[in-house]
C-alpha positions, -999 to +999 in steps of 0.1 A: -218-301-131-253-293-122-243-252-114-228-251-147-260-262-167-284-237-149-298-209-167-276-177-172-303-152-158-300-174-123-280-157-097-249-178-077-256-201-052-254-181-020-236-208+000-204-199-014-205-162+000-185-151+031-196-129+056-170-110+079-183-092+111-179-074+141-197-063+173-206-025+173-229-015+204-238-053+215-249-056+173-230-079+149-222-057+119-213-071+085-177-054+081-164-075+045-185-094+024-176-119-009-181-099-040-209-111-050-228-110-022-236-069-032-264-086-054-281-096-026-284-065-010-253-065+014-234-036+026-209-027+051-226-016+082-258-035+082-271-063+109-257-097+106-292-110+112-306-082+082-276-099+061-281-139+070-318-134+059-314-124+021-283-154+024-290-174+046-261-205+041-236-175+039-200-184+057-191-164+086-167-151+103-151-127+130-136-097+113-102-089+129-094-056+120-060-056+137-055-087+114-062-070+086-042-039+094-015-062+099-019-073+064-017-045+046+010-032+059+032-061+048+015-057+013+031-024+012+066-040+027+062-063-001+057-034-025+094-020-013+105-043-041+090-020-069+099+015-049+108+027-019+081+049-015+052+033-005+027+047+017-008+035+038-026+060+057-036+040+088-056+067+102-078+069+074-080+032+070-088+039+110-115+066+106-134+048+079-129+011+087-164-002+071-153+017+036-135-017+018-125+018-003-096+026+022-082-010+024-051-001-002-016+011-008-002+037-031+032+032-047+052+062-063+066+044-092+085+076-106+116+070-100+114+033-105+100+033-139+135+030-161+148-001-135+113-020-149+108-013-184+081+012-181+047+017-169+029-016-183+062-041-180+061-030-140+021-032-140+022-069-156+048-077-129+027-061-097+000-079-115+017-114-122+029-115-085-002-105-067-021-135-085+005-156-079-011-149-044-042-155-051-050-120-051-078-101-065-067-065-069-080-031-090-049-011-100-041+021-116-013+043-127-022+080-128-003+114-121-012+121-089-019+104-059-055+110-057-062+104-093-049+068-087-071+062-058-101+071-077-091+057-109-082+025-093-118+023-074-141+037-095-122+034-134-143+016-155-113-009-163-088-025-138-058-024-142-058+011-158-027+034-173-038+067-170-018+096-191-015+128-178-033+142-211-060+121-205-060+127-168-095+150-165-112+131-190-104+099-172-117+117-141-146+140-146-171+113-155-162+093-118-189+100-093-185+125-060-173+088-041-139+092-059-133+125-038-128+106-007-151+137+004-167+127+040-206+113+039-224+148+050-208+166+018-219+139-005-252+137+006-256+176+000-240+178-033-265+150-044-294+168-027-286+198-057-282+169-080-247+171-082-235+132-084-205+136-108-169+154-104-173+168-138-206+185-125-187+198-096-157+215-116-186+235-134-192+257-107-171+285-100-145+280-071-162+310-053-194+294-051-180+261-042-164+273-008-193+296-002-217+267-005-201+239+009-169+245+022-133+244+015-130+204+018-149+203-019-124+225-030-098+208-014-101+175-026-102+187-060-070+200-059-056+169-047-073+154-074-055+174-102-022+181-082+009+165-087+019+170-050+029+140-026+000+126-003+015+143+029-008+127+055-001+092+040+022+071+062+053+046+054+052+014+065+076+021+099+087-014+101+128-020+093+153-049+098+182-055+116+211-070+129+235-063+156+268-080+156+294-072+193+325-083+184+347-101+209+377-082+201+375-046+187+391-046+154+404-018+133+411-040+099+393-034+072+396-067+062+383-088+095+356-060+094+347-068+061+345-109+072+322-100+099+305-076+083+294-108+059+283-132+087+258-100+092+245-099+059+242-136+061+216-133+091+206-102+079+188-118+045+189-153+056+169-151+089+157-112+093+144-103+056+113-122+043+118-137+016+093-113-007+113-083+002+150-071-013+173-049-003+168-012-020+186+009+010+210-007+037+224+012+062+261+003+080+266+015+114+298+008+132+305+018+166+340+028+180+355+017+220+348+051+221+312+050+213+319+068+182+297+055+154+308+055+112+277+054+093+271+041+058+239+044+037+238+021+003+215+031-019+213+000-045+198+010-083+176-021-079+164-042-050+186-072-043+194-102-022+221-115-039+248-116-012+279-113-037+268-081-049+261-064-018+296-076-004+310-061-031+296-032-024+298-032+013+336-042+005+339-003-012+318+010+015+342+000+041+376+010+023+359+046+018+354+050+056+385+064+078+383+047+115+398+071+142+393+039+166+389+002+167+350-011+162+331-035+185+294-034+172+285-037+137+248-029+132+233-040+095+195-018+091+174-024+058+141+003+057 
């Protein structure tokens, strides 16, 4: 009760602040730091000891980039649910692994839009679940790729619908951080006191690459294109199961039966329980080594058994086996 009745103008008690860190060159380096704790002064990069002195009760603990890693990529498994294209570029979350900035997944929601409602009935869910996690996220929706990223960083509201008519308005008054241009650029377009992207866009494209190079001129485009992200990567991971049967069998109907006990282990054991089926693959493999492939390509994401039987059922009756099967193989991607 006593924090409550201090005066507004004092700043949060600093005990309550967490301090993540790492060893770079035989130096603890502050890696992630509790919101907050940017009052004090604290930045990725700097000394532990430079960061305990301005808060000095702070938590700490070992950052585990792996961990973390690790993390994100089942936040974009997770986000399968909403789309199947989900990507996290590892190798920039590599290359720049003290930028918090490069800690997030993009979703392409286009072709997922109708099966939600819309743009703000699918951002209220994304929203709704990730608190249910006690997640603290920034979101946007934008056109492109790199419009989101920025929007979603450096928009002055979170969560953030951005239409494509109000695309370069949203994004012109962001500053040059929002480019995702490397350090060295940045510093020399602020140098000529260029700090905003609607400053940049000014100056004639010639100029641009003479002066500083074709990544400015790059990144712009990226900015304003409505191209895929091509160096972003899909999450790889997939699950399976792998049924040999003890008799090879060339009736639909026993194929069918076993076919369910896969499913079963399939969604029961294999499949976390935050993630539905949106593509399943059926592989069956012949005496003869001959495989039948099946890909079902469901119009929502789904666990419910019954419906994908029924439509494994159609999937099997539709398939013409020159031999008898004895491996059934179940993937979801």
């Amino acid at each position: 009760m006593k924090r409550r009745n201090q005066q507004k103008n004092n700043k949060p008690l600093p005990e309550s602040f967490f301090l993540f860190h790492a060893t770079i060159k035989n130096e603890e380096i502050v890696f992630r730091y509790s919101g907050e704790a940017r009052r004090y002064g604290i930045f990725a990069g700097m000394p532990l000891s430079q960061a305990l002195s301005r808060l000095p009760s702070a938590q700490c603990f070992k950052f585990e980039q792996e961990l973390e890693e690790k993390l994100l990529t089942r936040l974009a498994l997770w986000a399968n649910k909403f789309s199947p294209l989900v990507y996290f570029n590892r190798q920039e979350y590599r290359e720049n692994i003290l930028d918090i900035r490069y800690s997030g997944i993009v979703i392409d929601i286009g072709g997922s839009l109708y099966l939600f409602g819309g743009e703000q009935a699918l951002l209220d869910k994304v929203i709704s679940e990730l608190q249910s996690f006690s997640l603290s996220v920034r979101i946007a929706i934008a056109p492109t790729y790199a419009a989101a990223w920025a929007l979603a960083r450096y928009g002055q509201f979170s969560p953030l619908i951005c239409e494509a008519n109000n695309l370069s308005a949203l994004l012109l008054r962001l500053p040059l951080s929002a480019l995702r241009i490397d350090h060295q650029l940045e510093t020399a377009l602020k140098e000529v006191n260029i700090k905003y992207i609607g400053e940049l866009v000014k100056i004639p494209k010639e100029q641009l690459l003479i002066r500083f190079g074709p990544q400015v001129l790059t990144k712009l485009e990226q900015l304003f294109s409505f191209s895929e992200p091509q160096e972003s990567l899909c999450p790889q991971e997939f699950f399976c199961t792998k049924q040999s049967l003890e008799h090879p069998l060339k009736d639909k109907s026993a194929l069918e039966r076993y076919t369910a006990l896969s499913l079963d282990e399939l969604i029961d054991e294999k499949l976390p329980a935050y993630l539905a089926i949106a593509k399943l693959e059926l592989i069956f493999t012949g005496i003869n080594r001959q495989k039948f492939t099946k890909t079902l390509l469901l119009t929502a994401p789904s666990r419910n058994k019954t419906h994908l039987l029924a439509l494994i059922r159609i999937a099997i009756e539709n398939v013409s086996f020159s031999t008898a099967i004895e491996n059934i193989e179940l993937i979801v991607r």
